[in-house]
MARPA-763967 format. One record per residue (C-alpha): residue number from 1; residue in three letters; x, y, z. Coordinates in nm, 4 decimals. Example, Ala and Ser with C-alpha at 12.3 -4.5 7.8 and 13.67 -1.06 7.14 Angstrom:
REM residues 2
> 1:ALA:1.2300:-0.4500:0.7800
> 2:SER:1.3670:-0.1060:0.7140
This chain:
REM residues 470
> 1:UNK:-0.9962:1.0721:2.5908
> 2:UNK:-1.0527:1.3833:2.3364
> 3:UNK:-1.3663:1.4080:2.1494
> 4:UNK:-1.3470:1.2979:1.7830
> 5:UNK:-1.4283:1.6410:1.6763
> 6:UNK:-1.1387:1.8019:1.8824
> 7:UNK:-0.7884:1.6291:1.8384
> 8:UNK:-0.5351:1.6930:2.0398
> 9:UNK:-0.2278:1.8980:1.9317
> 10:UNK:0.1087:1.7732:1.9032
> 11:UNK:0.1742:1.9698:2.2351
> 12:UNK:-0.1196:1.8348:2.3900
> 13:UNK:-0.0334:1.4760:2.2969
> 14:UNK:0.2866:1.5421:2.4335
> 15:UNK:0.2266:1.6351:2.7295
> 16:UNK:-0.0289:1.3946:2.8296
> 17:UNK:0.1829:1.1079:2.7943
> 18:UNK:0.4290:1.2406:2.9991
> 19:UNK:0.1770:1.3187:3.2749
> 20:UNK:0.0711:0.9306:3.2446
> 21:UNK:0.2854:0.8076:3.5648
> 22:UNK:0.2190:0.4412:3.3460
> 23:UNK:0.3927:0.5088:3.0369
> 24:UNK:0.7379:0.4819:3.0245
> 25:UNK:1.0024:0.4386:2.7594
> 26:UNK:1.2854:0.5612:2.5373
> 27:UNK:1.3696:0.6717:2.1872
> 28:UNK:1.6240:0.5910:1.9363
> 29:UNK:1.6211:0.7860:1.6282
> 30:UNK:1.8407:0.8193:1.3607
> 31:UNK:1.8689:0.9977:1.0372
> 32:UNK:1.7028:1.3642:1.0984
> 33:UNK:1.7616:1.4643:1.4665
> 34:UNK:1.6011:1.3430:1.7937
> 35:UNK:1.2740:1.5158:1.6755
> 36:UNK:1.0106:1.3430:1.8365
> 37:UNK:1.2031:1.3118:2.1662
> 38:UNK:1.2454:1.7281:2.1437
> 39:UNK:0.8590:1.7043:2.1979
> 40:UNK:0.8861:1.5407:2.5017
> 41:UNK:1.1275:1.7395:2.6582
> 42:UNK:0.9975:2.0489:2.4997
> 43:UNK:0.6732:2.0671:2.6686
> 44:UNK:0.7763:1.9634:2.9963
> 45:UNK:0.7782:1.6183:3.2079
> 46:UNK:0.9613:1.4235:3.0301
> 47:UNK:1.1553:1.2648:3.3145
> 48:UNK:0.8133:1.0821:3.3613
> 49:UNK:0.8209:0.9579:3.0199
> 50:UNK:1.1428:0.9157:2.9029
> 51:UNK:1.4580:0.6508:3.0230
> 52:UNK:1.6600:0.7238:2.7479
> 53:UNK:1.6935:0.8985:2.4024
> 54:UNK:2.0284:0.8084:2.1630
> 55:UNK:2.1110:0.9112:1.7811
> 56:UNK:2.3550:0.6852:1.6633
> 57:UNK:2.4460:0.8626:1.3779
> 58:UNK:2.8217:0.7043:1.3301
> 59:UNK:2.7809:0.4558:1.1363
> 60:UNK:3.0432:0.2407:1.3270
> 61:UNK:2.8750:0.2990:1.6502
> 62:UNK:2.5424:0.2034:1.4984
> 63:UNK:2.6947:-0.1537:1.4115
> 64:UNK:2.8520:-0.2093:1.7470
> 65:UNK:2.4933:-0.1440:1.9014
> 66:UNK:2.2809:-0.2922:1.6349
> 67:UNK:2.4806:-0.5387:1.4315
> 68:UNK:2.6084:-0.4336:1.0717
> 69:UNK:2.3280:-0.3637:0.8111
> 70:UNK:2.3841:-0.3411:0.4466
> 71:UNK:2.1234:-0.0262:0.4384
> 72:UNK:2.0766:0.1668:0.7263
> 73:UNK:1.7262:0.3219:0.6408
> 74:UNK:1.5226:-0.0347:0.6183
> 75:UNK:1.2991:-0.2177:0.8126
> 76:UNK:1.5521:-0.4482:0.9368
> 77:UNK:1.7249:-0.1662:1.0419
> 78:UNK:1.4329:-0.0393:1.2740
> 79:UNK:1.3211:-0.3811:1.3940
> 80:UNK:1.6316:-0.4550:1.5263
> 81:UNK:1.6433:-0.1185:1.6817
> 82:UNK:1.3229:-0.1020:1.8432
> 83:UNK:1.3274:-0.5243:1.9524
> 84:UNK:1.6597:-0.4179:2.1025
> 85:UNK:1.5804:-0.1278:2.3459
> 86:UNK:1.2747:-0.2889:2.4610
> 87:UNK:1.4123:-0.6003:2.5599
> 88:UNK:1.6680:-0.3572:2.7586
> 89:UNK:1.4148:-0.1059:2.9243
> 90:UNK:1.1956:-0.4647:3.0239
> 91:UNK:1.5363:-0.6538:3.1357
> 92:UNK:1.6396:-0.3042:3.3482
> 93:UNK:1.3797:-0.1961:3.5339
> 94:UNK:1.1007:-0.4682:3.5582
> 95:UNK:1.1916:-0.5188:3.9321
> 96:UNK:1.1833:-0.1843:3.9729
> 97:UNK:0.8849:-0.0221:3.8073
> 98:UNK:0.7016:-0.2944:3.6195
> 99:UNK:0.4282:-0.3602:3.8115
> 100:UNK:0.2477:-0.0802:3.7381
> 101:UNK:0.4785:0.0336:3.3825
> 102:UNK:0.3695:0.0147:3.0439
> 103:UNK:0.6955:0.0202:2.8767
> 104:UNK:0.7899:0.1227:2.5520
> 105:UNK:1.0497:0.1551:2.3040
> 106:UNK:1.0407:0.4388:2.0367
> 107:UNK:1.2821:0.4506:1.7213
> 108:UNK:1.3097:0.5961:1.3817
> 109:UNK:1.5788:0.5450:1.0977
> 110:UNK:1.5211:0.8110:0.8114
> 111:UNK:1.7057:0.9733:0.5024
> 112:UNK:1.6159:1.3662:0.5571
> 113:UNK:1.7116:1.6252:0.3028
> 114:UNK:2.0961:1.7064:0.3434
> 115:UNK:2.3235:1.9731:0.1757
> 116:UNK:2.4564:1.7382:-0.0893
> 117:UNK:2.1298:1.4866:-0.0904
> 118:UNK:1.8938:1.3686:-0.3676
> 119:UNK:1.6217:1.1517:-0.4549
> 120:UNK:1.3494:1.0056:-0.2209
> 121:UNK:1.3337:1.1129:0.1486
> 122:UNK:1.2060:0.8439:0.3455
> 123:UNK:1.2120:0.6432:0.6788
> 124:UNK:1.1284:0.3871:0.8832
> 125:UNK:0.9403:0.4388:1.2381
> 126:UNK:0.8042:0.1992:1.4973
> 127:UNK:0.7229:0.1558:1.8281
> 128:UNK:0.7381:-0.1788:2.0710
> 129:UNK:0.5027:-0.0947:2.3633
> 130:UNK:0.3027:-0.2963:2.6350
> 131:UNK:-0.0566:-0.2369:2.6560
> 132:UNK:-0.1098:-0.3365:3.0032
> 133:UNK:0.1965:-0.3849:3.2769
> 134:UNK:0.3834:-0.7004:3.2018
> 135:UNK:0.1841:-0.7785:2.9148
> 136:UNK:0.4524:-0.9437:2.6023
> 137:UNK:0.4897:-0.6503:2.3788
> 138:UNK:0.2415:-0.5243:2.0699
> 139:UNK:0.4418:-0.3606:1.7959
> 140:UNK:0.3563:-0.0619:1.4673
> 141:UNK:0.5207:-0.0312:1.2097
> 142:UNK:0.5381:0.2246:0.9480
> 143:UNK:0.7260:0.3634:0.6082
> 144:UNK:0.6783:0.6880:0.5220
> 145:UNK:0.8045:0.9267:0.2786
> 146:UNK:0.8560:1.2857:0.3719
> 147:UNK:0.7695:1.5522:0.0929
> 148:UNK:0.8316:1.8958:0.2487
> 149:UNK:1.1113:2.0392:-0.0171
> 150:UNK:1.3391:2.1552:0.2664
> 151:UNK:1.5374:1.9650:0.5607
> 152:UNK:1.3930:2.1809:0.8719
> 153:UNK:1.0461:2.0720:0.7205
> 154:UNK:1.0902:1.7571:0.7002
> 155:UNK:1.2306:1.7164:1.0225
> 156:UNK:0.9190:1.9206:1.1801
> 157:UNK:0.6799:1.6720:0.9980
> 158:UNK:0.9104:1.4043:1.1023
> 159:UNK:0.8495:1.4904:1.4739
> 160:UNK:0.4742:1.5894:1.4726
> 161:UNK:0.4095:1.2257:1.3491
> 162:UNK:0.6227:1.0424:1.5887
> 163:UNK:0.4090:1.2219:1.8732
> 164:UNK:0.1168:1.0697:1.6676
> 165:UNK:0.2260:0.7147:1.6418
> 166:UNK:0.3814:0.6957:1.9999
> 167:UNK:0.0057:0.8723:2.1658
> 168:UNK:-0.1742:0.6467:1.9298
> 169:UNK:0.0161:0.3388:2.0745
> 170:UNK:-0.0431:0.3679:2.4330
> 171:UNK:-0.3869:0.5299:2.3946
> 172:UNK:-0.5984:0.4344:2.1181
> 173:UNK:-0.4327:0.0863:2.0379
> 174:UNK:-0.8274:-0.0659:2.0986
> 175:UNK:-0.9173:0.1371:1.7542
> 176:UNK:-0.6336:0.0917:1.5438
> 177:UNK:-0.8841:0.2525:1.2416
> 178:UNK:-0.9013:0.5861:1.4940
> 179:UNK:-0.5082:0.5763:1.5627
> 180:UNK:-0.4561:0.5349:1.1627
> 181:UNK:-0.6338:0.8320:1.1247
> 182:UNK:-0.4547:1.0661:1.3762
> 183:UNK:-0.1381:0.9714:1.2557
> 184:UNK:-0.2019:1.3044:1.0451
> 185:UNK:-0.2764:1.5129:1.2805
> 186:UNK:-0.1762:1.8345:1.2226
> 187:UNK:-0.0208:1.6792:0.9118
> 188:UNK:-0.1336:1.6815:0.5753
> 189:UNK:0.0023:1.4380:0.2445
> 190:UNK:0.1485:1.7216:0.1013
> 191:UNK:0.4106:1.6477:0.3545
> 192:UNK:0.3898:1.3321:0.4445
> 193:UNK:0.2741:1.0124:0.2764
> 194:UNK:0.2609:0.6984:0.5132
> 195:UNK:0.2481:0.3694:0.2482
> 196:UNK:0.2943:0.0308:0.4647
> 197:UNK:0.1568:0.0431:0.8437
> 198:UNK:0.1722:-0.3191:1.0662
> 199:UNK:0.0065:-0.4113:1.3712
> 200:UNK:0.1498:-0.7120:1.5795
> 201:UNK:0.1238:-0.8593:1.9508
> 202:UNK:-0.1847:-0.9114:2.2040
> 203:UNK:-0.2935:-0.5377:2.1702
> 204:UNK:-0.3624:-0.5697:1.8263
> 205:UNK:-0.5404:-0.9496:1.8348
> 206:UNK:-0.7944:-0.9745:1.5286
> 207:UNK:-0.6354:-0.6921:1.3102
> 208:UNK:-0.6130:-0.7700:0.9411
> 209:UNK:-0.3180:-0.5679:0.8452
> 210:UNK:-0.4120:-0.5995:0.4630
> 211:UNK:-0.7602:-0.4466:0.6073
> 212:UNK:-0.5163:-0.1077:0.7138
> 213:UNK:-0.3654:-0.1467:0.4299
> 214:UNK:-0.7109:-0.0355:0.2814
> 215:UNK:-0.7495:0.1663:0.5636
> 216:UNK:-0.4311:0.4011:0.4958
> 217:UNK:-0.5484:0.4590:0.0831
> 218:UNK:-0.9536:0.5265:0.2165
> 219:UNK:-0.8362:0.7730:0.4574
> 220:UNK:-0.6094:0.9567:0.2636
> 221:UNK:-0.2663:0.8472:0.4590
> 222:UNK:-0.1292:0.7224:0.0882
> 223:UNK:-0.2237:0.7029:-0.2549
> 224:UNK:-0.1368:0.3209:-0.2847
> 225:UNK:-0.0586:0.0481:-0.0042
> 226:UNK:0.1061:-0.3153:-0.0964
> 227:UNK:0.0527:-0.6647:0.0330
> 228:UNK:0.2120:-1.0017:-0.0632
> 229:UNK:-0.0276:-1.2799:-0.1831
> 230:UNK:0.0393:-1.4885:0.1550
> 231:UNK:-0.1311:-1.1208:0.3053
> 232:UNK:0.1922:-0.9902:0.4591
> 233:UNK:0.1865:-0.6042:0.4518
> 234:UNK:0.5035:-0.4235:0.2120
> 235:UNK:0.6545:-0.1140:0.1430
> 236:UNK:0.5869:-0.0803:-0.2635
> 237:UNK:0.9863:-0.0477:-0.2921
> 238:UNK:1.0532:-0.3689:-0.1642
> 239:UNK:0.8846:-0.5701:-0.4173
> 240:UNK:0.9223:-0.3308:-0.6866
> 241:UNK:1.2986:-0.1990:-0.6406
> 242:UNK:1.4699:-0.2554:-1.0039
> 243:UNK:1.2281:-0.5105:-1.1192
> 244:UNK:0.9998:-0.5182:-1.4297
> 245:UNK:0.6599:-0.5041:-1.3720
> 246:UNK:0.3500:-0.6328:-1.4989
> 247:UNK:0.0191:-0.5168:-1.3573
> 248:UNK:-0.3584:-0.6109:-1.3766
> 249:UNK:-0.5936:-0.3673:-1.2650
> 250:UNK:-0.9610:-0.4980:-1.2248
> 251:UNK:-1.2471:-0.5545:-0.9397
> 252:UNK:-1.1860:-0.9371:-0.9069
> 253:UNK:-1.5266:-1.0087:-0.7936
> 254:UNK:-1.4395:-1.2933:-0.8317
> 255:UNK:-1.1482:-1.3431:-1.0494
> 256:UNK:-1.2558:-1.5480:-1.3495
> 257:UNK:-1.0587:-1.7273:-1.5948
> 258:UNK:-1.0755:-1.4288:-1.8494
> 259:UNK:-0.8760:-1.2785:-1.5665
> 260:UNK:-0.6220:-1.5214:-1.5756
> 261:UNK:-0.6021:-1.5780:-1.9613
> 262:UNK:-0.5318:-1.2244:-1.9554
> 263:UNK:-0.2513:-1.1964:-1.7788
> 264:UNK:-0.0990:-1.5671:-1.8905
> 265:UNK:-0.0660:-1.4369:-2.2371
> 266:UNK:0.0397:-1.1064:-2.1541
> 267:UNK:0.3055:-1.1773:-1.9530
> 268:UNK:0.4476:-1.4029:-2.2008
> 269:UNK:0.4143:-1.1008:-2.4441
> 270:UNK:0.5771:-0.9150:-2.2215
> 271:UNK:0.8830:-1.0982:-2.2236
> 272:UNK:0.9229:-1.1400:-2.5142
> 273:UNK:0.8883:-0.7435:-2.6352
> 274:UNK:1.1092:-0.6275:-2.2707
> 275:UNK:1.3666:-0.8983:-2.4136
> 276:UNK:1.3863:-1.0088:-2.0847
> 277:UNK:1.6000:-1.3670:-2.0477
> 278:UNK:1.6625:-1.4622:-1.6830
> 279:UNK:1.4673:-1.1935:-1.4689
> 280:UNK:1.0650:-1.2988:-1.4540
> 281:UNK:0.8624:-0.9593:-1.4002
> 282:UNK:0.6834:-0.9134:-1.0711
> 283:UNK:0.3238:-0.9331:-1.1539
> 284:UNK:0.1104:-0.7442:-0.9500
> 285:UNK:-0.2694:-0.7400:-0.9184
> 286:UNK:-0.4709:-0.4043:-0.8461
> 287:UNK:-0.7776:-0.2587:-0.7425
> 288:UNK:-0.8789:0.0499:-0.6678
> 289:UNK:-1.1056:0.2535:-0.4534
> 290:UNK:-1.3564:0.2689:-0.7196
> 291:UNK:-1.3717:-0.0702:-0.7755
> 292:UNK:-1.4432:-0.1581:-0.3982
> 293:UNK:-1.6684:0.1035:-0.3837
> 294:UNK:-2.0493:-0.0060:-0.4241
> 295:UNK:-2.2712:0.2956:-0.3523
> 296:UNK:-2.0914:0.4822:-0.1685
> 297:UNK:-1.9572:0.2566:0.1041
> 298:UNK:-1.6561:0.0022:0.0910
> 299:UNK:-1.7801:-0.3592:0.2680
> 300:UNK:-1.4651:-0.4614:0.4041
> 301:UNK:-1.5882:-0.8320:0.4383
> 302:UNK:-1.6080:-0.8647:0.0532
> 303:UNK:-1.2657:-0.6523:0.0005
> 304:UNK:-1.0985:-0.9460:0.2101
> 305:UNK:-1.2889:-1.2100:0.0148
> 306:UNK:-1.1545:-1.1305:-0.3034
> 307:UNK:-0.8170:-1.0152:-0.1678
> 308:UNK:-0.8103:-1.4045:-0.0442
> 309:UNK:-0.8974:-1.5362:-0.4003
> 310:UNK:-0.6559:-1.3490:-0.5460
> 311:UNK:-0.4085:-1.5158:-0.3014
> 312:UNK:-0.4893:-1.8060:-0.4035
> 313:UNK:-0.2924:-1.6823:-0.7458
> 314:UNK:0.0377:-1.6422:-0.5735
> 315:UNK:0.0629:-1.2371:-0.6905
> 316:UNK:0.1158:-0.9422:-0.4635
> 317:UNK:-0.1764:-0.7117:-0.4391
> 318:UNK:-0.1972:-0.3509:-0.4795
> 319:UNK:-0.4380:-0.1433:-0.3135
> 320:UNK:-0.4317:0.2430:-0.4848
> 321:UNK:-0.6736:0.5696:-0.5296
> 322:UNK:-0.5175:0.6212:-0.8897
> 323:UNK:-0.7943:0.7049:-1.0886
> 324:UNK:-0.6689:0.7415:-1.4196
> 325:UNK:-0.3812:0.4876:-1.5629
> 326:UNK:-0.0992:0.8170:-1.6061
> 327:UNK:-0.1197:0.8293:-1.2335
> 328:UNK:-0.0644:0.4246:-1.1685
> 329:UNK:0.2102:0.4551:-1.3965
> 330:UNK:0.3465:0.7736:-1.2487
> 331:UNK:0.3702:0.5404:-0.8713
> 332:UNK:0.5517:0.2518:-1.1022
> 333:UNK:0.7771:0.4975:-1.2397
> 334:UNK:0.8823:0.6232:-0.8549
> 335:UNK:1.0133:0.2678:-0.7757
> 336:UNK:1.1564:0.0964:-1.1093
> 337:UNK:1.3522:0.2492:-1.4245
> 338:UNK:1.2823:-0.1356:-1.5683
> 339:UNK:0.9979:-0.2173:-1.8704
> 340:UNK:0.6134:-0.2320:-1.7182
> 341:UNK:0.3075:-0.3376:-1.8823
> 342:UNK:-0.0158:-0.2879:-1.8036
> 343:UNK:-0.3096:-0.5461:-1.8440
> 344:UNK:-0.6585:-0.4223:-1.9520
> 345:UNK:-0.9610:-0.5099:-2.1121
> 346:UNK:-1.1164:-0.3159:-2.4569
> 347:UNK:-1.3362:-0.1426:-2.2215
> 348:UNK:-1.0856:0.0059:-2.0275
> 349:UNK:-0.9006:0.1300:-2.2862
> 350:UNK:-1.1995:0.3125:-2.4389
> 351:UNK:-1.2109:0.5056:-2.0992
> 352:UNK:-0.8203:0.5859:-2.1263
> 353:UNK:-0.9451:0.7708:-2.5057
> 354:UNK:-1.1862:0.9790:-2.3295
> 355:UNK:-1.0831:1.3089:-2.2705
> 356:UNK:-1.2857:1.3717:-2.0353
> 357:UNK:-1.0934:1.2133:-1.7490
> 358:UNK:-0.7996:1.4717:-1.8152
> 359:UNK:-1.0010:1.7743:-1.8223
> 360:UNK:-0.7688:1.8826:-1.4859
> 361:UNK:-0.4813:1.8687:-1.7019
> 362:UNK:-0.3399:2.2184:-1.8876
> 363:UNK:-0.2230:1.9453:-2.1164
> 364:UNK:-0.5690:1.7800:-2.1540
> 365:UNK:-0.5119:1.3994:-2.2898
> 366:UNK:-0.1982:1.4690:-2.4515
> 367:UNK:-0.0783:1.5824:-2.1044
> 368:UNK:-0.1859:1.2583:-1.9470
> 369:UNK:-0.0248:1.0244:-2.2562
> 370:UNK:0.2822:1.1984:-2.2433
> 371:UNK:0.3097:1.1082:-1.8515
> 372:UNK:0.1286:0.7555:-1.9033
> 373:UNK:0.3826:0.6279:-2.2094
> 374:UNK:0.6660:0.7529:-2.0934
> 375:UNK:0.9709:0.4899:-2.0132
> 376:UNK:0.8108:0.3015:-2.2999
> 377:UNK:0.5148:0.1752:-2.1138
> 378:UNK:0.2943:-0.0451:-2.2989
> 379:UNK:-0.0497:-0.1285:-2.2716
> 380:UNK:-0.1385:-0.5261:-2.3595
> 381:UNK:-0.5637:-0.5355:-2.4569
> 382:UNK:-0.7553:-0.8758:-2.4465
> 383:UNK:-1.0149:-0.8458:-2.7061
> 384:UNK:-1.3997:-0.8069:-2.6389
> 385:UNK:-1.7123:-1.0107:-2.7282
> 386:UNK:-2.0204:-0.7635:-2.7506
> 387:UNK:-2.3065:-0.8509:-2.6090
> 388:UNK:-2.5243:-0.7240:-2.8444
> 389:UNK:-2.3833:-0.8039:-3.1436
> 390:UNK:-2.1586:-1.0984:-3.0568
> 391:UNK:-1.8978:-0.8817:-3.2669
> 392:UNK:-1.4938:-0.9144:-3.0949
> 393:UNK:-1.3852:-0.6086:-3.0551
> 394:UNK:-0.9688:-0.6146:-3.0875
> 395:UNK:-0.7293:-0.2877:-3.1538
> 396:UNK:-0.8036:-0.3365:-3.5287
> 397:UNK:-1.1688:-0.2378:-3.5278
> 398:UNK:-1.2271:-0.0447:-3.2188
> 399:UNK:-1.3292:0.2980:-3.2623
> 400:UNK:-1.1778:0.5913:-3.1347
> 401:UNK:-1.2943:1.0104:-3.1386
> 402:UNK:-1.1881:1.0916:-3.4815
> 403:UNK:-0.9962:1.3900:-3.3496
> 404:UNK:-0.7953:1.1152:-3.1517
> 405:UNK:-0.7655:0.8738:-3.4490
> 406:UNK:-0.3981:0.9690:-3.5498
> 407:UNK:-0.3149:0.9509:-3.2254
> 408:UNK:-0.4468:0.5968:-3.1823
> 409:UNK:-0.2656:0.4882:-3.4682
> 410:UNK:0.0733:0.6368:-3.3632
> 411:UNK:0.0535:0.4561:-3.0187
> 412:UNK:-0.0623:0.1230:-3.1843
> 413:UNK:0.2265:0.1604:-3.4628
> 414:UNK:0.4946:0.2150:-3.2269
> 415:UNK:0.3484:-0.0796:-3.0320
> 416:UNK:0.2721:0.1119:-2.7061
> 417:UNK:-0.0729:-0.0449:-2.7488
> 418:UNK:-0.0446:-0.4100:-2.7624
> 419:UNK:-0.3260:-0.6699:-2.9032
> 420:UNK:-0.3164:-0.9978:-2.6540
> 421:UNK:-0.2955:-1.2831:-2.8872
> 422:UNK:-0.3269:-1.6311:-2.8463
> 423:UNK:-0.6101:-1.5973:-2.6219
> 424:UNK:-0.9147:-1.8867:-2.5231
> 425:UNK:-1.1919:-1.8002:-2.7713
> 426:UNK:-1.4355:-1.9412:-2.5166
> 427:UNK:-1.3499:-1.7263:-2.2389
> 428:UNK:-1.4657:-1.4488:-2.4426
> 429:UNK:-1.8468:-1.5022:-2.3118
> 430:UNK:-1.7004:-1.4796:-1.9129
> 431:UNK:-1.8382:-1.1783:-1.7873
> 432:UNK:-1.7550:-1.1771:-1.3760
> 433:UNK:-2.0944:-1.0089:-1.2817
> 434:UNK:-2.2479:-1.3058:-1.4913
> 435:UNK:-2.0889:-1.5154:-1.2643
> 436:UNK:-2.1428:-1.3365:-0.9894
> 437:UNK:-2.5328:-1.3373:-1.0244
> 438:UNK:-2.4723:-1.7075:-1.0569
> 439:UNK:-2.3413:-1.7523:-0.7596
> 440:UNK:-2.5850:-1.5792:-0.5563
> 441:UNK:-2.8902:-1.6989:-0.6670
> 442:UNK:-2.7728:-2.0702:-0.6339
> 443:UNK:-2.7717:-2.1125:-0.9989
> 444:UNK:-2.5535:-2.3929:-1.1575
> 445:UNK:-2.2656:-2.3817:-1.4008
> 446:UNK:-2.0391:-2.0991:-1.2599
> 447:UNK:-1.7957:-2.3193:-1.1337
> 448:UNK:-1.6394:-2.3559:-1.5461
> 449:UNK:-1.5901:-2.0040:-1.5435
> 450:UNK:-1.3310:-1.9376:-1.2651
> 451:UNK:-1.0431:-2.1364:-1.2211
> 452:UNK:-1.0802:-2.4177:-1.0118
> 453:UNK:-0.8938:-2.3663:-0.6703
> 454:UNK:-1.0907:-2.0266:-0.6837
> 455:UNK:-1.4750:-2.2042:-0.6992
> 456:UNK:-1.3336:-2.4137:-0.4250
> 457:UNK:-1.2428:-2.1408:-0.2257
> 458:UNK:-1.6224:-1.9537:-0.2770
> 459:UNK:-1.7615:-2.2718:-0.1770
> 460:UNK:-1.6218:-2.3488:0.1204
> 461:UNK:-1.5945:-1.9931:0.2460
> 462:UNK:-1.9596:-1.8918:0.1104
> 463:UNK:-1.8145:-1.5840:-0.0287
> 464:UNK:-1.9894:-1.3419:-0.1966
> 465:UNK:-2.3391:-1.4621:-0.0778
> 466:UNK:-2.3022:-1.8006:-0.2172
> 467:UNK:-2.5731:-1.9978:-0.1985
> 468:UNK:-2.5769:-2.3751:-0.2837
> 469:UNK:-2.7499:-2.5173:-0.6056
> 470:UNK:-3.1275:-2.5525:-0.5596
């Protein structure tokens, strides 16, 4: 294996699997060429590697092989392609070659720029491989969206990473936080963004896919990655496709009943403002790299504990690297034309008034509003209890730059900026790192301050250093 500090090239990948007399497989690929088989045959020995390659572009020949589909570039779409032609390769030549095979099946559906195409360029791309001869099959999958501005671009990045994912398969499937990584190889996100990866099958036995979920946003793969609360990976588009959205943004550690008053009244706000009758907006719950960042260093242990508390809410989780809200709303914007609100605290919005987080910007703050507000966005704020003063802080009192003041006033007028009403009173003194030193040093009481299937769920998991009550 190649030393961390020199990665192989796309060639060199290449090539080396089809000098491995083990690996053996084909490819199906639709959408943008048979780019990553080219590689194969392109540097030479492929007949070692490769049992068959097929583009069925026609859609009518597509459904005859793979059943019909209602959209051809989906993940159904790819499962069923990549299930399909292993099951064949395995059924075909196990009494031939399997004892000492590690079969594979390779396939891609993707939307590529064409002549008359617009809008998002995307696909799907997965492999079904054995990690040992005979062994039941281990499967990837991953979404990606392609950014190069032209079609030959896209289908050169489109190739490069399928050499990636199909080299990272059969020979670093033991490290799956390496292979994540050299997925980019010779890449960068200015071409390609990969936003939902999943690991399955005995090769992959102890992987926490939310965990690469939080793997693909640390190591700069995507700006955002997506996970249901029962833990199952997404694509953002699935959840969020034409649906109004309400989002929380916080550090959860731990999610207190502030957190939940929060976002109880401001949903029902919500509603009521978007007009919205039937459809119930998808609430989703963030955090960013920030806030699981202590010091430096992310503990993945206490990322999973509170990503299991939250699941204990029922709401999808969203893992991003947005650090300002313009940018959050920007990824929103990307998947739904329908109303979104965002959820914050009076703290937060005193950051959002500080210009100093939009000093990138040739627009400064007004820049970054114009972006953030756009599609009538609206911010809803739970008031504040200072600790010093025991003064509540709501929109009516807080105090803004003077420069900014007009500003403030036009937002809160036109009812971008929201005041939370009806909230508890006496959650107003729940402060999570409060609770949080509580439960630590084995002190009493906490329990009243988080909701109650969430204290069980501390205690019986010691999370976050819990110690019992001396």
């Amino acid at each position: 294996m190649p030393k961390e500090s020199s990665r192989p090239s796309t060639r060199q990948k290449a090539l080396s699997i089809n000098l491995d007399q083990e690996i053996y497989g084909t490819f199906s690929e639709i959408g943008a060429g048979q780019e990553v088989a080219r590689w194969f045959f392109k540097v030479g020995g492929a007949s070692g590697t490769i049992a068959k390659t097929m583009s069925a572009y026609d859609m009518t020949i597509s459904d005859v092989i793979y059943g019909k589909e209602e959209r051809y570039v989906s993940l159904s779409r790819l499962e069923t392609m990549v299930r399909r032609e292993f099951e064949l390769i395995v059924k075909r030549l196990t009494s031939e070659r399997g004892g000492k095979t590690r079969f594979f099946s390779f396939a891609d559906t993707v939307k590529a720029k064409s002549y008359l195409g617009k809008g998002e360029y995307h696909g799907w791309m997965g492999i079904s491989f054995q990690h040992r001869p005979k062994a039941d099959p281990s499967e990837i999958i991953i979404h990606l969206r392609m950014l190069d501005s032209e079609n030959v671009q896209q289908q050169e990045a489109l190739g490069i990473i399928g050499v990636n994912l199909i080299y990272g398969a059969m020979l670093l499937y033991k490290e799956p936080e390496k292979l994540i990584l050299s997925l980019m190889d010779e890449l960068s996100m200015d071409r390609i963004e990969v936003d939902m990866i999943r690991f399955n099958g005995p090769a992959f036995k102890g992987v926490d896919n939310r965990l690469m979920s939080l793997q693909l946003v640390q190591k700069g793969l995507s700006d955002a990655a997506m996970f249901k609360a029962n833990g199952e990976v997404v694509q953002p588009s699935e959840l969020l496709y034409k649906r109004a959205v309400l989002v929380e943004r916080g550090s959860f550690r731990p999610v207190t009943r502030v957190s939940i008053d929060m976002l109880e009244r401001a949903l029902a706000q919500f509603c009521k403002e978007s007009k919205m009758k039937k459809e119930r907006p998808l609430v989703v719950l963030e955090m960013t790299l920030r806030n699981l960042n202590d010091h430096g260093i992310i503990n993945y242990q206490d990322f999973l504990d509170r990503v299991d508390l939250l699941g204990t809410l029922g709401y999808p989780v969203l893992i991003s690297n947005y650090d300002t809200h313009y940018r959050l709303a920007s990824f929103f914007f990307r998947h739904t034309q329908k109303p979104i609100g965002i959820v914050m605290g009076i703290p937060t919005l005193r950051e959002i008034f500080d210009e100093k987080y939009y000093s990138k910007l040739d627009g400064g703050i007004l820049e970054a509003f114009g972006r953030l507000f756009k599609n009538d966005l609206k911010l809803y704020v739970y008031p504040l209890l200072e600790k010093d003063s025991s003064d509540k802080i709501t929109l009516e009192n807080l105090k803004v730059p003077k420069k900014l003041r007009h500003l403030y006033a036009f937002l809160k007028q036109n009812r971008n900026i929201i005041d939370i009403e009806n909230y508890n009173e006496n959650y107003l003194k729940i402060f999570s790192r409060n609770v949080l030193n509580m439960i630590r040093k084995g002190e009493s009481g906490w329990e009243k301050s988080l909701p109650p299937k969430v204290a069980q769920k501390i205690k019986k998991g010691k999370l976050f250093g819990f110690k019992p009550c001396k």
